[in-house]
N, C-alpha and C positions, 0 to 999 in steps of 0.2 A: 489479405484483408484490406479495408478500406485505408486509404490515405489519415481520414481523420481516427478512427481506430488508435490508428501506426500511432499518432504523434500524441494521442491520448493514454496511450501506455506508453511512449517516453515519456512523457509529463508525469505520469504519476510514479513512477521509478524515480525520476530525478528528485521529486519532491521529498519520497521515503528516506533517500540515498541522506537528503538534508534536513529530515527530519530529526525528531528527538524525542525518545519513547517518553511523551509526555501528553495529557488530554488535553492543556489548551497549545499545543505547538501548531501555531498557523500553515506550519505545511505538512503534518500529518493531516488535519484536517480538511486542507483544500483536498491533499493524495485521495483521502475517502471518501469525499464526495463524486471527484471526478471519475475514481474509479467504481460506485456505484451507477452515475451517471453514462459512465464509458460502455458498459455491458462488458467488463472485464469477466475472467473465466469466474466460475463460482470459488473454485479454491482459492484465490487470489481476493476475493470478496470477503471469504471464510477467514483468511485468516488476518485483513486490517479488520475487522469482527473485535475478529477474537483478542486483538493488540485492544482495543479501545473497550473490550467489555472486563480486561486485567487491567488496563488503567481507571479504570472504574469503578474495581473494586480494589483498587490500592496494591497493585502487585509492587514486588522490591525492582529495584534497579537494574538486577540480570535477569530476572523471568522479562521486563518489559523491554531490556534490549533483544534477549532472545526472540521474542516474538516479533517485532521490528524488524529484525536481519530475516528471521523467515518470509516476511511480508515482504519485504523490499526485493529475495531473491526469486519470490514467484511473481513479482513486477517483471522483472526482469526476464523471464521467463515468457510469460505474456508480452513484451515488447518485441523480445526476440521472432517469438511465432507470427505475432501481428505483421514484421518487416518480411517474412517469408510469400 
């Protein structure tokens, strides 16, 4: 993949890594735009979605960490392929 791909899925990994399953956390929010912007994979889109549409509706503290850890590991996932 592209160079800027590459470092557009480290960036949003890194950001997830240091985010905080929360709607206003500045760097979940920078993570989901860029990776909207990124042309990240669709499951990878699917599921910061799916983290911001349970903080949205008020999920508890371990649904919206769970969802967070899934998000950040198919960051990671996409970062890893992008460097291939």
């Amino acid at each position: 993949m592209s160079k800027h791909t590459t470092s557009t899925a480290q960036e949003v990994h890194a950001l997830l890594l240091d985010a905080h399953p929360e709607a206003r956390d500045a760097n979940f929010k920078k993570a989901a735009n860029l990776a909207s912007k990124g042309h990240a994979p669709q499951e990878t889109l699917t599921a910061i979605q799916n983290l911001q549409d349970a903080l949205a509706d008020g999920a508890d503290a371990a649904k919206a960490e769970s969802l967070l850890r899934h998000a950040t590991s198919l960051a990671l996932k996409w970062a890893e392929q992008a460097e291939q």
